[in-house]
NUFI-211215 format. One record per residue (C-alpha): residue number from 1; residue in three letters; x, y, z. Coordinates in Angstrom, 1 decimal. Layout:
! NUFI-211215
+-----+---------+--------+--------+--------+
: num : residuo :     px :     py :     pz :
+-----+---------+--------+--------+--------+
: NUM :     ALA :      X :      Y :      Z :
...
+-----+---------+--------+--------+--------+
***
This chain:
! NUFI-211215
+-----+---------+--------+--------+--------+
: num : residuo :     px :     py :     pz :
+-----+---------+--------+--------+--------+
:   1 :     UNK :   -7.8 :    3.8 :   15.9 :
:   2 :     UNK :   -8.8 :    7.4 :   17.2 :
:   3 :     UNK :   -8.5 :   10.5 :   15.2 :
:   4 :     UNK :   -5.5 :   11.8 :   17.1 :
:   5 :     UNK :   -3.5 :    8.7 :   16.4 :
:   6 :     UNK :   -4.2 :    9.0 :   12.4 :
:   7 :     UNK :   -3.7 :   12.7 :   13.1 :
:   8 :     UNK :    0.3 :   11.7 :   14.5 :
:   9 :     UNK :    1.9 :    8.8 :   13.6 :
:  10 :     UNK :    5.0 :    7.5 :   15.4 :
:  11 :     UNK :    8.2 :    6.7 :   13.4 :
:  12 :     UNK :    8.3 :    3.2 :   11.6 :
:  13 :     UNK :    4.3 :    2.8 :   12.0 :
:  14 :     UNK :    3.5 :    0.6 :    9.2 :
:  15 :     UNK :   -0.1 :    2.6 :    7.2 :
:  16 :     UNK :   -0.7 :   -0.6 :    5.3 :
:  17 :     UNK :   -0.3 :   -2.1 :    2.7 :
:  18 :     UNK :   -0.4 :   -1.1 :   -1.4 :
:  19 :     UNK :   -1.2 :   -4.0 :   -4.7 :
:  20 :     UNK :    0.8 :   -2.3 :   -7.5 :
:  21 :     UNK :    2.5 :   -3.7 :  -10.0 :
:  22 :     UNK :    6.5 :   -4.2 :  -11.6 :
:  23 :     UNK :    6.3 :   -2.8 :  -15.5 :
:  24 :     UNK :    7.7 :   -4.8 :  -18.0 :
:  25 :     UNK :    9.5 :   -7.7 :  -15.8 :
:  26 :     UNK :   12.8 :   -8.9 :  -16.6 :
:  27 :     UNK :   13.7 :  -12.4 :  -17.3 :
:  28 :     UNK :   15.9 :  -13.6 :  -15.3 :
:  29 :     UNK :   17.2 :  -17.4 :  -14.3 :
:  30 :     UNK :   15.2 :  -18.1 :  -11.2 :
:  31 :     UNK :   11.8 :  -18.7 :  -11.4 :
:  32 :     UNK :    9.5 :  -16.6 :   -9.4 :
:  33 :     UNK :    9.5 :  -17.5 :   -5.5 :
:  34 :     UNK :    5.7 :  -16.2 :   -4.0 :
:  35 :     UNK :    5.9 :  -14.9 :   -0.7 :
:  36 :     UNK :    9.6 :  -13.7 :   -1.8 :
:  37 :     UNK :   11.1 :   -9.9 :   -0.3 :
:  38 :     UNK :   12.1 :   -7.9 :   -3.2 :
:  39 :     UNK :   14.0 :   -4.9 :   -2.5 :
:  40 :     UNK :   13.1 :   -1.3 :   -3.7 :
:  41 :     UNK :   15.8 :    0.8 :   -4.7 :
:  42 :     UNK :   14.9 :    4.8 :   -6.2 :
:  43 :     UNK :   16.5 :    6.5 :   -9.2 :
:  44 :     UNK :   16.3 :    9.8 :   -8.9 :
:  45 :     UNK :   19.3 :   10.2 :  -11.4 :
:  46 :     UNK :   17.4 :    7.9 :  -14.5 :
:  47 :     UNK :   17.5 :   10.0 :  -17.3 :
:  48 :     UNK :   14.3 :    8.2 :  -18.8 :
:  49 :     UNK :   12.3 :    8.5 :  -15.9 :
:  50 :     UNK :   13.1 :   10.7 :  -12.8 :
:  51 :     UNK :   10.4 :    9.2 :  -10.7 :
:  52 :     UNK :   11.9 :    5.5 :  -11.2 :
:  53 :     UNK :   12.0 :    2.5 :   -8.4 :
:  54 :     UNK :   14.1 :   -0.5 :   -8.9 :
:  55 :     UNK :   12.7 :   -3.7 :   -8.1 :
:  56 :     UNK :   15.2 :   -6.4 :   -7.2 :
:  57 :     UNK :   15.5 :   -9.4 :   -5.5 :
:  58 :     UNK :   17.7 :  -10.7 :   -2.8 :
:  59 :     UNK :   19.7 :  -12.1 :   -5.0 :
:  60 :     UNK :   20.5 :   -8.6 :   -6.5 :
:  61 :     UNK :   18.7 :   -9.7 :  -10.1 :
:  62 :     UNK :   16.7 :   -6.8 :  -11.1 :
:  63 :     UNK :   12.8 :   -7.5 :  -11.8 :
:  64 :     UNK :   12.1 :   -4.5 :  -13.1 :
:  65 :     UNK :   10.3 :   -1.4 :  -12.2 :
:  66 :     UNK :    7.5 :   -0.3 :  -10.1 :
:  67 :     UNK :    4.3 :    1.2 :  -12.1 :
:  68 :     UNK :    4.8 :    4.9 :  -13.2 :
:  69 :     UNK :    1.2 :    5.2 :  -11.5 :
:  70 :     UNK :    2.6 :    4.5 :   -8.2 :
:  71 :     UNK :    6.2 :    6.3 :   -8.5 :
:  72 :     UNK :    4.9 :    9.6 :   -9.6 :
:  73 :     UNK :    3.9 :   10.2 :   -6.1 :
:  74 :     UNK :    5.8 :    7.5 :   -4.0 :
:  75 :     UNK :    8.9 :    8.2 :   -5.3 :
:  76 :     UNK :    8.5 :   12.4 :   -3.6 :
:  77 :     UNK :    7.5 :   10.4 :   -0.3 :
:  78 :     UNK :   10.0 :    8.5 :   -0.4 :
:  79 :     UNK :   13.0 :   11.4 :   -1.6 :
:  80 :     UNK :   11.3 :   13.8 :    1.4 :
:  81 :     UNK :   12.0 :   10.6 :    3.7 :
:  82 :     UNK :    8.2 :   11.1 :    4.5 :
:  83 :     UNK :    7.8 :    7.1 :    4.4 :
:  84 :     UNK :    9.7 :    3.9 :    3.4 :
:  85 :     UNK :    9.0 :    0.9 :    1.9 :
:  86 :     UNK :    9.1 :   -2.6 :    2.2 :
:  87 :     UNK :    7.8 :   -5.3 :   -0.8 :
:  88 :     UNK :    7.1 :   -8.8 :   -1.4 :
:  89 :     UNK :    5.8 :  -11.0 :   -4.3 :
:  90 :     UNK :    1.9 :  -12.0 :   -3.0 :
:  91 :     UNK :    0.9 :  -15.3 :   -2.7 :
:  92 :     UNK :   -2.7 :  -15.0 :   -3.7 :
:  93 :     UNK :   -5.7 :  -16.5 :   -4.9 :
:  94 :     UNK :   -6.2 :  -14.9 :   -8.4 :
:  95 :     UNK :   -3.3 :  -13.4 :   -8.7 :
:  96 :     UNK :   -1.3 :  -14.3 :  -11.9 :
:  97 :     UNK :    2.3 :  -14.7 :  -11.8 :
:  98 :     UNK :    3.1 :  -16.0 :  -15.9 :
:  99 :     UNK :    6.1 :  -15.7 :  -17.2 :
: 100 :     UNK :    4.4 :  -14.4 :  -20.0 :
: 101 :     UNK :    2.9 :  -11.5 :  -18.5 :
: 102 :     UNK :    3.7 :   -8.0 :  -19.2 :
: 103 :     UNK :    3.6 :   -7.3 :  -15.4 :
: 104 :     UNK :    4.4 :   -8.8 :  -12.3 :
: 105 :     UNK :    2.3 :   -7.9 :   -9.1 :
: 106 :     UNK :    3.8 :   -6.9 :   -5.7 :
: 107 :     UNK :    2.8 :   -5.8 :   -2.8 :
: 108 :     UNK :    4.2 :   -2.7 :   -1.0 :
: 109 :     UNK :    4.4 :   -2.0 :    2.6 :
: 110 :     UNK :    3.8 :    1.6 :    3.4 :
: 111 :     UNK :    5.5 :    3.0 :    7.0 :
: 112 :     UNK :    6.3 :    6.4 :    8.5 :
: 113 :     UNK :    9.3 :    7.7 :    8.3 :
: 114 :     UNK :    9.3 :   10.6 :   10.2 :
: 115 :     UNK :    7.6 :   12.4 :   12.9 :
: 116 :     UNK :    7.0 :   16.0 :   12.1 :
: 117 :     UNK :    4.5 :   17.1 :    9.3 :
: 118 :     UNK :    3.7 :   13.6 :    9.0 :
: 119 :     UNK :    1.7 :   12.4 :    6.3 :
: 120 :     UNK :   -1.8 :   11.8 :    8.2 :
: 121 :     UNK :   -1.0 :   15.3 :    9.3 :
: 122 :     UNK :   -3.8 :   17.5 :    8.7 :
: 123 :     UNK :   -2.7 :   20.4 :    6.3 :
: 124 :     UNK :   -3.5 :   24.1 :    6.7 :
: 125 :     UNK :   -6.4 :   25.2 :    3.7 :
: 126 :     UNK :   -4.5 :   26.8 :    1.3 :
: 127 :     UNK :   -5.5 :   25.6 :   -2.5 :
: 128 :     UNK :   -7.6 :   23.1 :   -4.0 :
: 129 :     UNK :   -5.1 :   20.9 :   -3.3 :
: 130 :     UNK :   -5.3 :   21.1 :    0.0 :
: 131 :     UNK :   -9.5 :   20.8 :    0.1 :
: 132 :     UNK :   -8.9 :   17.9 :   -1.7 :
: 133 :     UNK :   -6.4 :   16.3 :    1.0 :
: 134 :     UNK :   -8.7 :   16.7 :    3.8 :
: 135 :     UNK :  -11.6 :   15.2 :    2.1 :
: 136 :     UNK :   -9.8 :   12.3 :    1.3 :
: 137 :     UNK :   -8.2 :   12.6 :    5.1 :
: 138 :     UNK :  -11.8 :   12.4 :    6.7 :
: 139 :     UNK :  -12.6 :    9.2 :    4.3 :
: 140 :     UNK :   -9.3 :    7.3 :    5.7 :
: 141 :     UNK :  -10.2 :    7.7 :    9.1 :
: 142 :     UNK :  -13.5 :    6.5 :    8.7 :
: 143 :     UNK :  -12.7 :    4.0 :    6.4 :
: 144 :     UNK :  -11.0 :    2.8 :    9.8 :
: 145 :     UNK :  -14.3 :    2.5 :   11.6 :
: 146 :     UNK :  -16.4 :    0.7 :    9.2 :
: 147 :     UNK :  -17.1 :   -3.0 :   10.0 :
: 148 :     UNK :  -18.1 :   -3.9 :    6.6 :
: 149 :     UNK :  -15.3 :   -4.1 :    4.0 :
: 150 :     UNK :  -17.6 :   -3.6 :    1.1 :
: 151 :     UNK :  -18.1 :   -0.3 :    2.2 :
: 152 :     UNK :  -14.5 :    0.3 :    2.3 :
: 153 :     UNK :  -14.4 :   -1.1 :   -1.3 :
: 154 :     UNK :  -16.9 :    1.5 :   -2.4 :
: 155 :     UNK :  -15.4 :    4.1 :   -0.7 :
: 156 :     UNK :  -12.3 :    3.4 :   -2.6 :
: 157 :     UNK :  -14.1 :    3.3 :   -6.2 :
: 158 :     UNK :  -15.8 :    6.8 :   -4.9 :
: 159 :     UNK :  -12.3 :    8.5 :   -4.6 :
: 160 :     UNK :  -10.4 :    6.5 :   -7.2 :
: 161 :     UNK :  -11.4 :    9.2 :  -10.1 :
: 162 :     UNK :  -10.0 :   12.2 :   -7.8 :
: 163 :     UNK :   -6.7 :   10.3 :   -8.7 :
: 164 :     UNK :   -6.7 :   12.0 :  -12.3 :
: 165 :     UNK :   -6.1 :   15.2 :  -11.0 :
: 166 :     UNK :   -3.4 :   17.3 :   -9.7 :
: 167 :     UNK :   -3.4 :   16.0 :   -5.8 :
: 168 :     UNK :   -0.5 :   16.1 :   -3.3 :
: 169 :     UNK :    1.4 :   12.9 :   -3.0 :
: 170 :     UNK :    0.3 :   12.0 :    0.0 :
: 171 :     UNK :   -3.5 :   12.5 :   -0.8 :
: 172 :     UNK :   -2.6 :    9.6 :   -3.6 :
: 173 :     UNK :   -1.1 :    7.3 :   -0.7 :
: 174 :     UNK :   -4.0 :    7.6 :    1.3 :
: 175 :     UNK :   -6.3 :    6.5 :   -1.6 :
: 176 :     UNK :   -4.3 :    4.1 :   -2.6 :
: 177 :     UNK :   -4.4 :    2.4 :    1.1 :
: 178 :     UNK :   -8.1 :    2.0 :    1.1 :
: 179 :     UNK :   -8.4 :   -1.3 :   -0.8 :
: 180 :     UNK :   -5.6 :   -2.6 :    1.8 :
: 181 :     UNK :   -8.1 :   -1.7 :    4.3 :
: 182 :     UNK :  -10.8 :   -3.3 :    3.4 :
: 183 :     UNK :   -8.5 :   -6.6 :    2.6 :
: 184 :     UNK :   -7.4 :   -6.6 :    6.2 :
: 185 :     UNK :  -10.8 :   -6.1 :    7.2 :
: 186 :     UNK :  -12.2 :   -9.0 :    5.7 :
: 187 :     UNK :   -9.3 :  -11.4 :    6.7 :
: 188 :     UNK :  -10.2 :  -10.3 :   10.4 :
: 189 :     UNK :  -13.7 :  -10.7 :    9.8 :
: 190 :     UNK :  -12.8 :  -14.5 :    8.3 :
: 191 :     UNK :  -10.8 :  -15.5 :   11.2 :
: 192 :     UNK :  -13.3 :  -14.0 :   13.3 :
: 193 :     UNK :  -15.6 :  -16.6 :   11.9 :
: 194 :     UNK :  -13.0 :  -19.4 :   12.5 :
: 195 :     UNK :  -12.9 :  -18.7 :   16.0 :
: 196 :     UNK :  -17.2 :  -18.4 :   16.4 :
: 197 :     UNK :  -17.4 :  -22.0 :   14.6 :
: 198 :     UNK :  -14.5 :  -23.8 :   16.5 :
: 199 :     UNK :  -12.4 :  -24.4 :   13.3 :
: 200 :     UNK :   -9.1 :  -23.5 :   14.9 :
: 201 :     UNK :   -7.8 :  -27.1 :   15.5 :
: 202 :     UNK :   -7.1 :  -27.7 :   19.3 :
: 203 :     UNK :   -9.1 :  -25.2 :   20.5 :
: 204 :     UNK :  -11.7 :  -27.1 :   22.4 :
: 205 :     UNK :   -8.9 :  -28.7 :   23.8 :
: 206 :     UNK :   -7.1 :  -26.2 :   24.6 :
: 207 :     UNK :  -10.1 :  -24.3 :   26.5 :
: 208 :     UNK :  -11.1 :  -27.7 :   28.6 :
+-----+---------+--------+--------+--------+
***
């Protein structure tokens, strides 16, 4: 990925991919399917909490609701029609689903969603904010060109306490989509590895 493809991003170009979390899950009759859609639906009229998101499933049964930490700058994303969303219950190794738990992980699918003054778009030096934003805009596009996830992972940790502060939301969307990276990184890097030691079934085969 080259710097002027970061810097504009066609509509409905999926960014990757976000582990967050549904507060306080709901009980409800169905047990939990992994892999399953949910869909996100925002509040912007919840009187408790203007920044809410809705998780539901197909079904319609409410789950919950996404992790304040995330809404408070998704959900101005998502109202400015800067990106949409797209979820799913992971299927993972070490991740808990108990019925018990106080929340329920999920994994968000980040896209543009529109085409001008996207949010890889490079913003004019204004404020602080603004210095902040192409820091953490340099670090996401070479994030993209590092070969070694663990460097990603670091990377991530590095900017992770910049999150405390007053940021713009899509300087928090960008951080957040690090550790995404440098999942995607190591799952090319283990199929990689498949191929190399002919552990793809019917490959010899196939190449004879």
């Amino acid at each position: 990925m080259t710097d002027s493809d970061l810097a504009f991003e066609s509509k409905n170009h999926l960014l990757g991919e976000i582990l967050t979390s549904i507060s306080s899950p709901k009980r409800y009759s169905s047990s939990i399917v992994l892999s399953e859609v949910v869909i996100l639906e925002r509040e912007p009229a919840n009187l408790r909490d203007q920044w809410a998101i809705q998780v539901k499933n197909t079904q319609g049964n409410s789950l919950g609701y996404l992790s304040r930490l995330v809404t408070k700058w998704l959900a101005p994303l998502l109202d400015t029609e800067k990106v949409r969303t797209e979820g799913f219950i992971p299927a993972r190794p070490g991740v808990s689903h108990s019925a018990k738990a106080s929340s329920l992980p999920v994994v968000l699918s980040v896209f543009i969603a529109e085409q001008e003054d996207g949010v890889l778009n490079k913003k004019n030096i204004r404020t602080r904010e603004d210095i902040v934003h192409q820091i953490v805009f340099q670090a996401y596009q070479q994030a993209h060109r590092f070969t070694d996830p663990k460097l990603i992972e670091y990377l991530a940790e590095g900017l992770k306490p910049l999150t405390r502060q007053k940021l713009h939301p899509e300087t928090h969307l960008l951080i957040a989509l690090l550790p995404g990276i440098a999942n995607e990184n190591r799952v090319a890097q283990a199929l990689k590895r498949m191929v190399q030691s002919n552990d793809i079934p019917g490959r010899n085969t196939a190449n004879e």
